[in-house]
C-alpha positions as protocol buffer text, in pm:
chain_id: "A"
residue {
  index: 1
  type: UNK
  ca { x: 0 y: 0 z: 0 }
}
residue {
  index: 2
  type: UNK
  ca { x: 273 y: 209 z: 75 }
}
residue {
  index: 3
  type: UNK
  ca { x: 448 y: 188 z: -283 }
}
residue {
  index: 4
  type: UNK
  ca { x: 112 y: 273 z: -425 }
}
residue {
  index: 5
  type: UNK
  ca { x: 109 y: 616 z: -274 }
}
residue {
  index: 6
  type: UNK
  ca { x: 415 y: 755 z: -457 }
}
residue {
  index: 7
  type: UNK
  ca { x: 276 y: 594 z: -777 }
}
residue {
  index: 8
  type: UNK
  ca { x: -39 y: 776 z: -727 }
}
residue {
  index: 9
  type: UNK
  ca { x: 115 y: 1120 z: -599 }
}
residue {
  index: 10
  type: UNK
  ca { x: 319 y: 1160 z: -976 }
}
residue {
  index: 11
  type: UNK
  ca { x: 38 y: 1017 z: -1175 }
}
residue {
  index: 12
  type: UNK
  ca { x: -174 y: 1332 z: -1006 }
}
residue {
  index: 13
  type: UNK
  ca { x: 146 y: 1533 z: -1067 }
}
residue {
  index: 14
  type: UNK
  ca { x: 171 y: 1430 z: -1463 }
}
residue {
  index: 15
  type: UNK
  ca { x: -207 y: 1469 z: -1479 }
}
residue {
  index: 16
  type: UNK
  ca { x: -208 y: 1850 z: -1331 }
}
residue {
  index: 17
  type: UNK
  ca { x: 106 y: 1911 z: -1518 }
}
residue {
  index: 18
  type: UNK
  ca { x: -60 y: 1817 z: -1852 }
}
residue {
  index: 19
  type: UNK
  ca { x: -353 y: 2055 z: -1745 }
}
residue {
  index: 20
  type: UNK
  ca { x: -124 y: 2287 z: -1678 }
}
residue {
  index: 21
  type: UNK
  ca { x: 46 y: 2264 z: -2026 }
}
residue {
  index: 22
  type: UNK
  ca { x: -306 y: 2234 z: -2224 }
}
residue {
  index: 23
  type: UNK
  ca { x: -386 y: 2582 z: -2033 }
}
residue {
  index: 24
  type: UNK
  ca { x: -79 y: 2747 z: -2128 }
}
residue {
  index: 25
  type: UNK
  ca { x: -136 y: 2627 z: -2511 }
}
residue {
  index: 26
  type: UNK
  ca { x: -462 y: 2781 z: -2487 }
}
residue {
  index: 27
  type: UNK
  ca { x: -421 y: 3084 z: -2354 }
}
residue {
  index: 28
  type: UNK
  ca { x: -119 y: 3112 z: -2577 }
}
residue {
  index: 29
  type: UNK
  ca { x: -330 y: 3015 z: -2892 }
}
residue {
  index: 30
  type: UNK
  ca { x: -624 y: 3277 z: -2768 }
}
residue {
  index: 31
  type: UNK
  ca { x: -357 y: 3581 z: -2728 }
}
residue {
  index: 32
  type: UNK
  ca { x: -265 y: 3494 z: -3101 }
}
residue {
  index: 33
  type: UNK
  ca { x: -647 y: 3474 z: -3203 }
}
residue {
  index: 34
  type: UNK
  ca { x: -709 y: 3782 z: -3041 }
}
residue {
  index: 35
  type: UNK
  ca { x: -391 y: 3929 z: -3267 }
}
residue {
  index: 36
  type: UNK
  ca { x: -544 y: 3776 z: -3578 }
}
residue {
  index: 37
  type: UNK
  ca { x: -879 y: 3941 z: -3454 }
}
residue {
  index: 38
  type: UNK
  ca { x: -784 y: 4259 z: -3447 }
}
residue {
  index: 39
  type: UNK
  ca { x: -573 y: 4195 z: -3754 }
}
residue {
  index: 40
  type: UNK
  ca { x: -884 y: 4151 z: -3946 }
}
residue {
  index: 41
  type: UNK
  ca { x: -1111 y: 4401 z: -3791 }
}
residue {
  index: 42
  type: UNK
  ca { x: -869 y: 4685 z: -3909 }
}
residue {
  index: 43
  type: UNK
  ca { x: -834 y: 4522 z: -4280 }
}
residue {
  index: 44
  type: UNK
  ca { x: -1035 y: 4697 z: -4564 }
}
residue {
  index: 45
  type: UNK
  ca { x: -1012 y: 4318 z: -4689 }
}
residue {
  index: 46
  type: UNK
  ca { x: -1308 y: 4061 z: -4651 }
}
residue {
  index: 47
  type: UNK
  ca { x: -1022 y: 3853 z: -4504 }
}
residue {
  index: 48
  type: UNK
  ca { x: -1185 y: 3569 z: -4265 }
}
residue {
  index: 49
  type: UNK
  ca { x: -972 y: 3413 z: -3982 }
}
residue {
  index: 50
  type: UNK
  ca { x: -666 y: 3192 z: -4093 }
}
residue {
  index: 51
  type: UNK
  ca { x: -593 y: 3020 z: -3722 }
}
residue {
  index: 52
  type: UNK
  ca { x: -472 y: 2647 z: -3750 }
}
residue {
  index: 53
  type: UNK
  ca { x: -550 y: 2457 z: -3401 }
}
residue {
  index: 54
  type: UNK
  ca { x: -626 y: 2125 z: -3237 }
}
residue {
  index: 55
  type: UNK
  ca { x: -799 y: 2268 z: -2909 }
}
residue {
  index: 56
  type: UNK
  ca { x: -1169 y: 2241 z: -2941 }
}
residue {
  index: 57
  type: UNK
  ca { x: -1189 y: 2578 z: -2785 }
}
residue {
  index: 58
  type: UNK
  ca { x: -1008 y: 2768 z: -2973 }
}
residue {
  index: 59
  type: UNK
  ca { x: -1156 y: 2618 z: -3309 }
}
residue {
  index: 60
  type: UNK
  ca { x: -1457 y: 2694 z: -3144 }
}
residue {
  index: 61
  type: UNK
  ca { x: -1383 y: 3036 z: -3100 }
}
residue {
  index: 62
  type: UNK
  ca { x: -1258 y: 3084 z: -3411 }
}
residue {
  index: 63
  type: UNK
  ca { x: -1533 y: 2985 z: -3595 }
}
residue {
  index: 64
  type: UNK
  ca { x: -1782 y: 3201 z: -3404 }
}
residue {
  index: 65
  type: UNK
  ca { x: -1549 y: 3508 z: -3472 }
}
residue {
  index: 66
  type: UNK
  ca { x: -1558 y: 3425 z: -3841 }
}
residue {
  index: 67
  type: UNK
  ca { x: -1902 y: 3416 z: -3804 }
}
residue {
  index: 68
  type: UNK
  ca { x: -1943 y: 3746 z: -3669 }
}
residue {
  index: 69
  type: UNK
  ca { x: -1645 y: 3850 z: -3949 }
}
residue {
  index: 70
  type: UNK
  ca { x: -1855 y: 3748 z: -4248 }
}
residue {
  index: 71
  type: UNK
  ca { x: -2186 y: 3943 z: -4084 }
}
residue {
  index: 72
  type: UNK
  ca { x: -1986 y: 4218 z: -4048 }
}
residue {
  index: 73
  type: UNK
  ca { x: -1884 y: 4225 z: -4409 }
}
residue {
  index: 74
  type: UNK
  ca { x: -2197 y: 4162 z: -4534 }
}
residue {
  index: 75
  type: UNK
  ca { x: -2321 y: 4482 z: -4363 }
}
residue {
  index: 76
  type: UNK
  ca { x: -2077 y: 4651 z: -4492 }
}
residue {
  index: 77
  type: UNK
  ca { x: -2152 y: 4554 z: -4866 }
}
residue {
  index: 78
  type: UNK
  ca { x: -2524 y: 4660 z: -4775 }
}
residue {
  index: 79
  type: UNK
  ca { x: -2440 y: 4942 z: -4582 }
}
residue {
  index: 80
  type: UNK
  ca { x: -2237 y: 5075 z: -4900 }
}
residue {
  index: 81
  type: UNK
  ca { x: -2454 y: 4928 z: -5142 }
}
residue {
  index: 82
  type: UNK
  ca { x: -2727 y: 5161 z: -4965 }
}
residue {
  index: 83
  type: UNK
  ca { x: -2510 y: 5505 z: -4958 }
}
residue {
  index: 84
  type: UNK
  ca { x: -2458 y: 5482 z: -5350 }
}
residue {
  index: 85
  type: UNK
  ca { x: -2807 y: 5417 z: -5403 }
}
residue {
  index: 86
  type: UNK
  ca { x: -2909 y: 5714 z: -5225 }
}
residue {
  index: 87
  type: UNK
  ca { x: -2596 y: 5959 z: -5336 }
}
residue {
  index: 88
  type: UNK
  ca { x: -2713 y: 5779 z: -5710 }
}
residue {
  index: 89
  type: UNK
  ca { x: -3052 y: 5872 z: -5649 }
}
residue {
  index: 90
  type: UNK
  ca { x: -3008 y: 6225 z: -5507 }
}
residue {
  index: 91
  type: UNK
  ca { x: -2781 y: 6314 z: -5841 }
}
residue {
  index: 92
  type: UNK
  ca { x: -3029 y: 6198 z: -6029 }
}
residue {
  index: 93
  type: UNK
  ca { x: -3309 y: 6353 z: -5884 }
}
residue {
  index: 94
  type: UNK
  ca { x: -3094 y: 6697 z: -5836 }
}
residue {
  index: 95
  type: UNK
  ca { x: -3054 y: 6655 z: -6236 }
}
residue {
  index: 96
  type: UNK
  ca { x: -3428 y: 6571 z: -6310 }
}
residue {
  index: 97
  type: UNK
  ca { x: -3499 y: 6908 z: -6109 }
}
residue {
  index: 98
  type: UNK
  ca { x: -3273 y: 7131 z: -6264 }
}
residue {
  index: 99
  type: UNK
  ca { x: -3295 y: 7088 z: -6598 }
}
residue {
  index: 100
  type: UNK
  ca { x: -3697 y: 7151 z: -6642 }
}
residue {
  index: 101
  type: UNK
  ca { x: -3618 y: 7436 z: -6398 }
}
residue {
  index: 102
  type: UNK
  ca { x: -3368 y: 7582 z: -6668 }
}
residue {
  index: 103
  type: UNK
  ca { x: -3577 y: 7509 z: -6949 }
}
residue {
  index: 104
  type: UNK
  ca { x: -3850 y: 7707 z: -6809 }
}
residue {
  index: 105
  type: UNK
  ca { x: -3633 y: 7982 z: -6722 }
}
residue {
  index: 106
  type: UNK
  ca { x: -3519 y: 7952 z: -7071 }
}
residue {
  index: 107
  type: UNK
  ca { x: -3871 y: 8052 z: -7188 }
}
residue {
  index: 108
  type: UNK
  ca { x: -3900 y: 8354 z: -6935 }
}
residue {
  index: 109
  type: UNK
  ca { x: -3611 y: 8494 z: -7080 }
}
residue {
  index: 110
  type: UNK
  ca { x: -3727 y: 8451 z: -7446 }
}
residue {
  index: 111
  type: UNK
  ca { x: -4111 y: 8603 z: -7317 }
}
residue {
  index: 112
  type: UNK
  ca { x: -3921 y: 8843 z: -7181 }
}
residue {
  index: 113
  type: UNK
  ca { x: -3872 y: 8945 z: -7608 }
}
residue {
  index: 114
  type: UNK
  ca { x: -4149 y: 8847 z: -7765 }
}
residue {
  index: 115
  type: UNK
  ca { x: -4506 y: 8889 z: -7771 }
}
residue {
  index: 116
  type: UNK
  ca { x: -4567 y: 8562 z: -7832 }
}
residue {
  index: 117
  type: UNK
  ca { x: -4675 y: 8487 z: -7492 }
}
residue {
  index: 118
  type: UNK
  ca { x: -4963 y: 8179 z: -7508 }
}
residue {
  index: 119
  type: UNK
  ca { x: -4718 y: 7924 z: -7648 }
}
residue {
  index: 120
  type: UNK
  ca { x: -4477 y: 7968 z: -7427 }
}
residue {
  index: 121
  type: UNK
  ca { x: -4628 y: 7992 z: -7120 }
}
residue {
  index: 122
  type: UNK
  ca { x: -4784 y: 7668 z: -7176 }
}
residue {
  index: 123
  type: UNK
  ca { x: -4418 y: 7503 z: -7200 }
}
residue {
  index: 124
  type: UNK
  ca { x: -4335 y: 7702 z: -6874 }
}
residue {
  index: 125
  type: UNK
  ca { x: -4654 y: 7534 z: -6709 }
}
residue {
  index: 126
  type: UNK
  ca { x: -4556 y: 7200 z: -6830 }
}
residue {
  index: 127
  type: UNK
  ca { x: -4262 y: 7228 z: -6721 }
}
residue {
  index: 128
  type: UNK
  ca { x: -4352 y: 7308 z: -6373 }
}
residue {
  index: 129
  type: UNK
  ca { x: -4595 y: 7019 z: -6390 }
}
residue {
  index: 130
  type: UNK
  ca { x: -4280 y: 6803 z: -6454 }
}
residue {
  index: 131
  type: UNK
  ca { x: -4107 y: 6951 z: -6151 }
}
residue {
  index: 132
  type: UNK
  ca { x: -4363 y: 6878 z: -5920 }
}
residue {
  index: 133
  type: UNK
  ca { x: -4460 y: 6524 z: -6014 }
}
residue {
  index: 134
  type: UNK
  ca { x: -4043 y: 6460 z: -5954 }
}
residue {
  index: 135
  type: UNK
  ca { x: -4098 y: 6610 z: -5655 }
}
residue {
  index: 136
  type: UNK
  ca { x: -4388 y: 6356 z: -5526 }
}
residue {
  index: 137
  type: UNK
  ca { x: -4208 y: 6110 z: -5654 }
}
residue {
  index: 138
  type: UNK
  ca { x: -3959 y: 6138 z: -5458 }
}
residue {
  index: 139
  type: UNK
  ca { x: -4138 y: 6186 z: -5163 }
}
residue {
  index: 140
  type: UNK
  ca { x: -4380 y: 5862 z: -5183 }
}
residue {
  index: 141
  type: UNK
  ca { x: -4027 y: 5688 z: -5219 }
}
residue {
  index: 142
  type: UNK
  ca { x: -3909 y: 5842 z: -4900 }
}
residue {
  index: 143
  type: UNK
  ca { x: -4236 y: 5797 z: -4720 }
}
residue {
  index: 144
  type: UNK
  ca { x: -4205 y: 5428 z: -4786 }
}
residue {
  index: 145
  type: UNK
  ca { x: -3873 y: 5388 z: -4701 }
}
residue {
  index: 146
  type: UNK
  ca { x: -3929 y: 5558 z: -4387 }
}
residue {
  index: 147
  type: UNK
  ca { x: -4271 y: 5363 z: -4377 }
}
residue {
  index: 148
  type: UNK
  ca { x: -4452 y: 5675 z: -4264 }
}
residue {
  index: 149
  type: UNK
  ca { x: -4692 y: 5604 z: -4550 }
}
residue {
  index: 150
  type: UNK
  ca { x: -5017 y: 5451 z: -4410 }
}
residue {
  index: 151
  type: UNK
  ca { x: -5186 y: 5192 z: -4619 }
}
residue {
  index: 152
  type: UNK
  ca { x: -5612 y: 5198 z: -4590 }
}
residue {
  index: 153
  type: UNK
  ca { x: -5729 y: 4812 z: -4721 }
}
residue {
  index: 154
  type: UNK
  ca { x: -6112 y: 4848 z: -4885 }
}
residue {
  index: 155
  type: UNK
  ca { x: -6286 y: 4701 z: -5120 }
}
residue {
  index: 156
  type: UNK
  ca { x: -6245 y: 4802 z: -5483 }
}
residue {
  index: 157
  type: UNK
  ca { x: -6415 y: 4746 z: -5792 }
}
residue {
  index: 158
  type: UNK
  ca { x: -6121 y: 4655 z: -6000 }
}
residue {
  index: 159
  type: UNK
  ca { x: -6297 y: 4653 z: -6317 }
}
residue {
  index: 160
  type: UNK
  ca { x: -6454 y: 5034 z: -6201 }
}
residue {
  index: 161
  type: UNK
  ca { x: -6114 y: 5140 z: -6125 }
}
residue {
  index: 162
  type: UNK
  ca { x: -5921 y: 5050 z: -6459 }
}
residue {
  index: 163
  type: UNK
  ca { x: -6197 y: 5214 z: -6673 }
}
residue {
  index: 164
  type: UNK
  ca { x: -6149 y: 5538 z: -6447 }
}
residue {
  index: 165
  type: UNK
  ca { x: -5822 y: 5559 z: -6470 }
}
residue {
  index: 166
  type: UNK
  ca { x: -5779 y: 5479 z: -6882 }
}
residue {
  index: 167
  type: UNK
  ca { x: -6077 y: 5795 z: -6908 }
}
residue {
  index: 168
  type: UNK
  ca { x: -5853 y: 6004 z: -6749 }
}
residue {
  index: 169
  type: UNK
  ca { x: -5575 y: 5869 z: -7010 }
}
residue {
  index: 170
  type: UNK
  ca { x: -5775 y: 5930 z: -7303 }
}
residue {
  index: 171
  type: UNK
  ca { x: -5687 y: 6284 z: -7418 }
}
residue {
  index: 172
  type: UNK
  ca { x: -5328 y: 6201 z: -7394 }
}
residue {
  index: 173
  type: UNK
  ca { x: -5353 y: 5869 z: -7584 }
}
residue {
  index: 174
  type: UNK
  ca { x: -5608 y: 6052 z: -7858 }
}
residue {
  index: 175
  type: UNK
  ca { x: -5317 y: 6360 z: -7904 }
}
residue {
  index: 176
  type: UNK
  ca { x: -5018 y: 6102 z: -7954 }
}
residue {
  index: 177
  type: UNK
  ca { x: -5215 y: 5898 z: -8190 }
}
residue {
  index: 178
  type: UNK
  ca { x: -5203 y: 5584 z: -7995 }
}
residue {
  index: 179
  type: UNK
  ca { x: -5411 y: 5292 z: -8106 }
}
residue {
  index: 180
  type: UNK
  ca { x: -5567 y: 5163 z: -7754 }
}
residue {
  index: 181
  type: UNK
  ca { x: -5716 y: 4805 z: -7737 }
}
residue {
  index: 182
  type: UNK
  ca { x: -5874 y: 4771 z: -7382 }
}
residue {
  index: 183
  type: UNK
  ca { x: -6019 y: 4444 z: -7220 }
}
residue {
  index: 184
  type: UNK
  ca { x: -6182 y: 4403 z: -6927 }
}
residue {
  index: 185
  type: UNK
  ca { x: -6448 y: 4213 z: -6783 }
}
residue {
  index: 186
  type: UNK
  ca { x: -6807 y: 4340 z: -6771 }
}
residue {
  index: 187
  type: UNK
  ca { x: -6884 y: 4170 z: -6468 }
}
residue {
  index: 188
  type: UNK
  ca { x: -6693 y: 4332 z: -6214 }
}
residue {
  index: 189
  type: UNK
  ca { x: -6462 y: 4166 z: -5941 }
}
residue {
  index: 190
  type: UNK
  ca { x: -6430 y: 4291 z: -5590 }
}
residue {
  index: 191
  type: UNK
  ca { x: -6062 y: 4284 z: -5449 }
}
residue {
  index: 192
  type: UNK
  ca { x: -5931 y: 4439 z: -5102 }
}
residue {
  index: 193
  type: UNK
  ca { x: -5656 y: 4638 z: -5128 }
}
residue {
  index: 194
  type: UNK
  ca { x: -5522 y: 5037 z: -5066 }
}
residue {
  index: 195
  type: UNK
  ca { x: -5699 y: 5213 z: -5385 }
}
residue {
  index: 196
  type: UNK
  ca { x: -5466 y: 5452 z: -5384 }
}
residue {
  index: 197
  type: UNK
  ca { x: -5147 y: 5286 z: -5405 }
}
residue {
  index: 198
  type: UNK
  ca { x: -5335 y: 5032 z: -5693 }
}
residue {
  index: 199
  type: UNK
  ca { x: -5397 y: 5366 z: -5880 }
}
residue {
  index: 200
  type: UNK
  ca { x: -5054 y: 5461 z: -5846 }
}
residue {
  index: 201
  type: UNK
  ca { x: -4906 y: 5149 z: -6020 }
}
residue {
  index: 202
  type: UNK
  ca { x: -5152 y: 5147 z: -6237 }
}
residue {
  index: 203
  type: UNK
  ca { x: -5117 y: 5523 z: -6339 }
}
residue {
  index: 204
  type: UNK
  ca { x: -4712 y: 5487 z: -6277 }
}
residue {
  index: 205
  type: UNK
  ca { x: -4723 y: 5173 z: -6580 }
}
residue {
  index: 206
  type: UNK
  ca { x: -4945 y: 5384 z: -6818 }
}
residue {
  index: 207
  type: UNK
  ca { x: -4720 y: 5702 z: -6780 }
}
residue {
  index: 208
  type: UNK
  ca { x: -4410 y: 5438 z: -6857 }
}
residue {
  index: 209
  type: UNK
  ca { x: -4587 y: 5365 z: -7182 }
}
residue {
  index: 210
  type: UNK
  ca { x: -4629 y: 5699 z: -7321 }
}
residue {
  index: 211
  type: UNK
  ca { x: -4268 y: 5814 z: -7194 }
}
residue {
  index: 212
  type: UNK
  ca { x: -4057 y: 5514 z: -7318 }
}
residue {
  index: 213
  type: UNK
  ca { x: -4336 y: 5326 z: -7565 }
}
residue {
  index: 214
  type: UNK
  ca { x: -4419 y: 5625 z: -7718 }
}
residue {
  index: 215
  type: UNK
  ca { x: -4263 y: 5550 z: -8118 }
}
residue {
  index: 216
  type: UNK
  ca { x: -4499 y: 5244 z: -8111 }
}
residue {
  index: 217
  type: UNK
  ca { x: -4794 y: 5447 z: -8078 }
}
residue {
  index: 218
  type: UNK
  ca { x: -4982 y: 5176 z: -7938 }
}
residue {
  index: 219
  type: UNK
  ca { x: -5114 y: 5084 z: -7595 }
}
residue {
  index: 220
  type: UNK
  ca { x: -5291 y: 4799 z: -7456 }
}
residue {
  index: 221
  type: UNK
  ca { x: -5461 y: 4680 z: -7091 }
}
residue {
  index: 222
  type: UNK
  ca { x: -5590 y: 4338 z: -7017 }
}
residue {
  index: 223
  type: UNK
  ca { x: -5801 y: 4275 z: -6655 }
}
residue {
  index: 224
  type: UNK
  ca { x: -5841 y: 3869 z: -6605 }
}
residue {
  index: 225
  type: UNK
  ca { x: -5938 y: 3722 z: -6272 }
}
residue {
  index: 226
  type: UNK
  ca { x: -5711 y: 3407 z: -6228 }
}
residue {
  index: 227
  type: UNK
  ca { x: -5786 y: 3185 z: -5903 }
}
residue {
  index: 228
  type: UNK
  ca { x: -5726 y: 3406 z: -5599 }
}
residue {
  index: 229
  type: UNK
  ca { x: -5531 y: 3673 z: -5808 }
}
residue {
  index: 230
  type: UNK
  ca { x: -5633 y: 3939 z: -6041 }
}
residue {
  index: 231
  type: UNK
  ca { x: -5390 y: 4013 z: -6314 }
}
residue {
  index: 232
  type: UNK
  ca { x: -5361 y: 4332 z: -6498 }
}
residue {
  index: 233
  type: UNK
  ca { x: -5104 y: 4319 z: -6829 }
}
residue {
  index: 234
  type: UNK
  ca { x: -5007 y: 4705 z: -7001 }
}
residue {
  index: 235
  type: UNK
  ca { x: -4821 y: 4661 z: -7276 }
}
residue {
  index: 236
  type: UNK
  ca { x: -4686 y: 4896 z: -7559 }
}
residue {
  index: 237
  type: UNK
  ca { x: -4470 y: 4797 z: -7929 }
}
residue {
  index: 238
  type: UNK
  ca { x: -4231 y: 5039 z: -7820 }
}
residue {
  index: 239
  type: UNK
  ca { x: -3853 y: 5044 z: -7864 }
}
residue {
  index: 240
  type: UNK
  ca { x: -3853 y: 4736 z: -7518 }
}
residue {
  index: 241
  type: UNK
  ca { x: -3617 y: 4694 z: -7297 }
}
residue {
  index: 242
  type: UNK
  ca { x: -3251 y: 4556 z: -7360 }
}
residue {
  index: 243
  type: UNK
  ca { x: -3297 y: 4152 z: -7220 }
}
residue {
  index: 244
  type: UNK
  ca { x: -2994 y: 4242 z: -7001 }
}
residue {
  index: 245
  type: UNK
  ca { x: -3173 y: 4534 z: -6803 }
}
residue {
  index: 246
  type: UNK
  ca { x: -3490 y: 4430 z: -6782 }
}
residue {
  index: 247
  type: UNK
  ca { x: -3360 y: 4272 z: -6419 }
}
residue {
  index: 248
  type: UNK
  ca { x: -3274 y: 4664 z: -6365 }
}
residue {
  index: 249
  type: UNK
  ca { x: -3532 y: 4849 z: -6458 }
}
residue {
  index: 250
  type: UNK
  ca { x: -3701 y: 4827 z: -6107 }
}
residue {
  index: 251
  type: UNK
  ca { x: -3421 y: 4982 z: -5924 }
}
residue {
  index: 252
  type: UNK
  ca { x: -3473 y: 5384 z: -5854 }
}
residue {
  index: 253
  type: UNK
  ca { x: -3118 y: 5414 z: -5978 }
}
residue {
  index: 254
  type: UNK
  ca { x: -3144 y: 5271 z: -6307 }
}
residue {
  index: 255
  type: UNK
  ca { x: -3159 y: 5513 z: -6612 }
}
residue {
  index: 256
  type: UNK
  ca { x: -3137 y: 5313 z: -6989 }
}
residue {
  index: 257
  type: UNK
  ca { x: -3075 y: 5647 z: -7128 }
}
residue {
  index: 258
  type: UNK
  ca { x: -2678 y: 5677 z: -6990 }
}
residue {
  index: 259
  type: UNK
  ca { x: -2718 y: 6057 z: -7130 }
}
residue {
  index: 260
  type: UNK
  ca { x: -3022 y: 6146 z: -6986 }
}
residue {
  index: 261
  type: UNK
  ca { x: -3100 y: 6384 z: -7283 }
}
residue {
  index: 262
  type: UNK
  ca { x: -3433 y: 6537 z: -7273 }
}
residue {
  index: 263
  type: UNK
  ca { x: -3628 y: 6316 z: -7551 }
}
residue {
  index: 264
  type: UNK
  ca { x: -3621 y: 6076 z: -7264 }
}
residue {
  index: 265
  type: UNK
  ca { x: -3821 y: 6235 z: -7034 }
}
residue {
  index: 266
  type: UNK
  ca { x: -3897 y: 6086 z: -6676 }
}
residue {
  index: 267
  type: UNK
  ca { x: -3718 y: 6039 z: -6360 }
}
residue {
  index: 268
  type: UNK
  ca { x: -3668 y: 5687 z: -6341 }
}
residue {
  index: 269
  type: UNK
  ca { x: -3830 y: 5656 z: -6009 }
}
residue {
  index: 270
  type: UNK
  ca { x: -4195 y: 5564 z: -6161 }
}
residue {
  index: 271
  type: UNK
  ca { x: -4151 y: 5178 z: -6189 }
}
residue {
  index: 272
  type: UNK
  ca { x: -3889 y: 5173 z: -5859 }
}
residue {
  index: 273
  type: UNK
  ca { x: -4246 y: 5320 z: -5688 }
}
residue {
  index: 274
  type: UNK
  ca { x: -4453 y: 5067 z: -5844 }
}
residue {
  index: 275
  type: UNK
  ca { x: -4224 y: 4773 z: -5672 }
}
residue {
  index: 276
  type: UNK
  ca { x: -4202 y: 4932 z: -5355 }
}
residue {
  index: 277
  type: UNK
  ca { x: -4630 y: 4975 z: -5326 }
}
residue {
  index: 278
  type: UNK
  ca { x: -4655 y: 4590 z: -5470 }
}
residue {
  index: 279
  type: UNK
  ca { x: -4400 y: 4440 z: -5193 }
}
residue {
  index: 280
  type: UNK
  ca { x: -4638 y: 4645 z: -4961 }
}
residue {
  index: 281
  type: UNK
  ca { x: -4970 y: 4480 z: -5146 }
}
residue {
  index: 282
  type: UNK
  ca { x: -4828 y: 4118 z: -5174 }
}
residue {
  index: 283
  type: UNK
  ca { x: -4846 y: 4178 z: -5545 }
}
residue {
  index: 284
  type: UNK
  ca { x: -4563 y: 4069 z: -5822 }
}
residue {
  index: 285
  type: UNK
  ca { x: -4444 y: 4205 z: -6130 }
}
residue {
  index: 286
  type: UNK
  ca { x: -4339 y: 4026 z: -6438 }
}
residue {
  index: 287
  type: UNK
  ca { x: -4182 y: 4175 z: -6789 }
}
residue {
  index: 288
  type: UNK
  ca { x: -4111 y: 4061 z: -7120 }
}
residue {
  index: 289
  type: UNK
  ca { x: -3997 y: 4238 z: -7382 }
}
residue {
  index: 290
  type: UNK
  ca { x: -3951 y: 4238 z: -7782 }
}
residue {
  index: 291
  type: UNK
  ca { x: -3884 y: 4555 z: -7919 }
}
residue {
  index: 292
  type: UNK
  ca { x: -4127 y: 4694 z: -8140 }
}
residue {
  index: 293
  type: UNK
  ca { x: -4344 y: 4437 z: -8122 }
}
residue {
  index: 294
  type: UNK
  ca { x: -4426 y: 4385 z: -7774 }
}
residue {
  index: 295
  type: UNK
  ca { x: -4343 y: 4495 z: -7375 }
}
residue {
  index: 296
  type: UNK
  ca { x: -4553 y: 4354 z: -7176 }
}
residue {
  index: 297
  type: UNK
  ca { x: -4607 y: 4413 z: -6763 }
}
residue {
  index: 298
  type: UNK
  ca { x: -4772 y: 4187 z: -6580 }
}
residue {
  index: 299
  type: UNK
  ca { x: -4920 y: 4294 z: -6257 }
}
residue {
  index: 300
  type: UNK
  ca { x: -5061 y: 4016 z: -5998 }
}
residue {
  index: 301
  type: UNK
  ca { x: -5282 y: 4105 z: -5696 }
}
residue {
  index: 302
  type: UNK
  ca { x: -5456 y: 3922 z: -5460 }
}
residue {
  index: 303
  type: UNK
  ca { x: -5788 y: 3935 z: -5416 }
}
residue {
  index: 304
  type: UNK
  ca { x: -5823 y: 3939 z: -5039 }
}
């Protein structure tokens, strides 16, 4: 019994002084983790952490931090993602402002000459007009973004509201020639949703025809009730939309026309508005496009 207690004594010993060694590793390896940490926190780079151990711990550890690494650089990527669209959208807008404004001050200057006053005070009011629907524009954008805007679900008259809306089309489509071919139900279907962010799509689409389907002087609107959905298709045989920006043409940012000349009037925020209200209405948006002979949007709503 008594040669068993030195045998046990330096087991213990060995034991606590393999503890004692593990401990040392680890706190050795975590003071290096924490250099590689901080190594990577004050890198531009998307590095991760490089840190080759055995200790369960620490390879623990290190996986959590890489974790919390590739969260961080994903905010960033949104984060700056987010700041360009807004400094994007804030040229653009600051652009879309000023150059109406100028045009119209243009035609002070010249009435300022000439007695012929009518004509061109209607370009100075149309101008203005211009202005100001940029200006809501942009602030139904911000609104939503800010979600300040308040949405009122009621029951519509679908059918009602489409034939509404195209009446209050019809001197615009009569003075650019269009040829309009309309189809909608007789019977009418109710659906429940905010009428006035439906009329905004709605009127946002048609307004997106005569700016950028104008040459094809033709217009169409289709109302079809399909299971729990209603589905509303505008289409125009328009110059279309390239195939590789049709995945763009949602985004407030996006402008086809890189030189933004005047023949190419609009803002560019009409169809970013229409996605933002259909998110908000559980509604969907599809596009196809052939140019000159046929863009088509297809807008899905559900009926309750």
């Amino acid at each position: 019994m008594n040669t068993l207690i030195p045998i046990i004594v330096l087991v213990l010993s060995l034991f606590s002084l393999i503890e004692y060694v593990k401990v040392k590793q680890t706190k050795k390896q975590l003071l290096s983790l924490i250099k590689e940490a901080k190594r990577v926190a004050t890198s531009n780079s998307e590095s991760t952490l490089l840190f080759k151990t055995d200790d369960k711990i620490v390879k623990k550890m290190c996986a959590e931090l890489n974790e919390i690494v590739s969260q961080n650089n994903k905010n960033k990527i949104e984060y700056d993602a987010a700041r360009n669209s807004v400094s994007s959208t804030l040229s653009n807008i600051s652009h879309d402002i000023k150059t109406p404004l100028a045009t119209a001050l243009g035609y002070i200057e010249i009435l300022e000459q000439t007695s012929s006053v009518s004509s061109y005070s209607t370009k100075i009011k149309n101008k203005i007009i211009e202005v100001n629907q940029i200006v809501s524009q942009f602030s139904i954008l911000a609104k939503l973004d800010s979600n300040d805007m308040l949405f009122s679900i009621e029951p519509i008259n679908i059918n009602e509201l489409c034939r509404q809306i195209l009446f209050s089309f019809s001197p615009t489509f009569i003075s650019n020639n269009f040829e309009v071919q309309v189809s909608i139900p007789e019977n009418g279907t109710i659906i429940y949703t905010d009428r006035y962010a439906l009329k905004s799509i709605l009127e946002n689409l048609i307004n997106n025809v005569l700016v950028h389907g104008k040459d094809g002087n033709f217009f169409s609107l289709t109302l079809q009730r399909e299971h729990s959905n209603v589905i509303i298709s505008i289409g125009d045989k328009g110059k279309g939309i390239a195939k590789k920006n049709i995945c763009n043409i949602f985004d407030r940012t996006f402008m086809e026309d890189s030189s933004r000349n005047t023949k190419n009037q609009g803002s560019g925020l009409g169809l970013a508005i229409v996605t933002e209200y259909l998110t908000r209405l559980n509604g969907q948006i599809e596009v196809t496009s052939k140019p000159y002979v046929e863009t088509l949007f297809k807008v899905t709503i559900p009926i309750s």
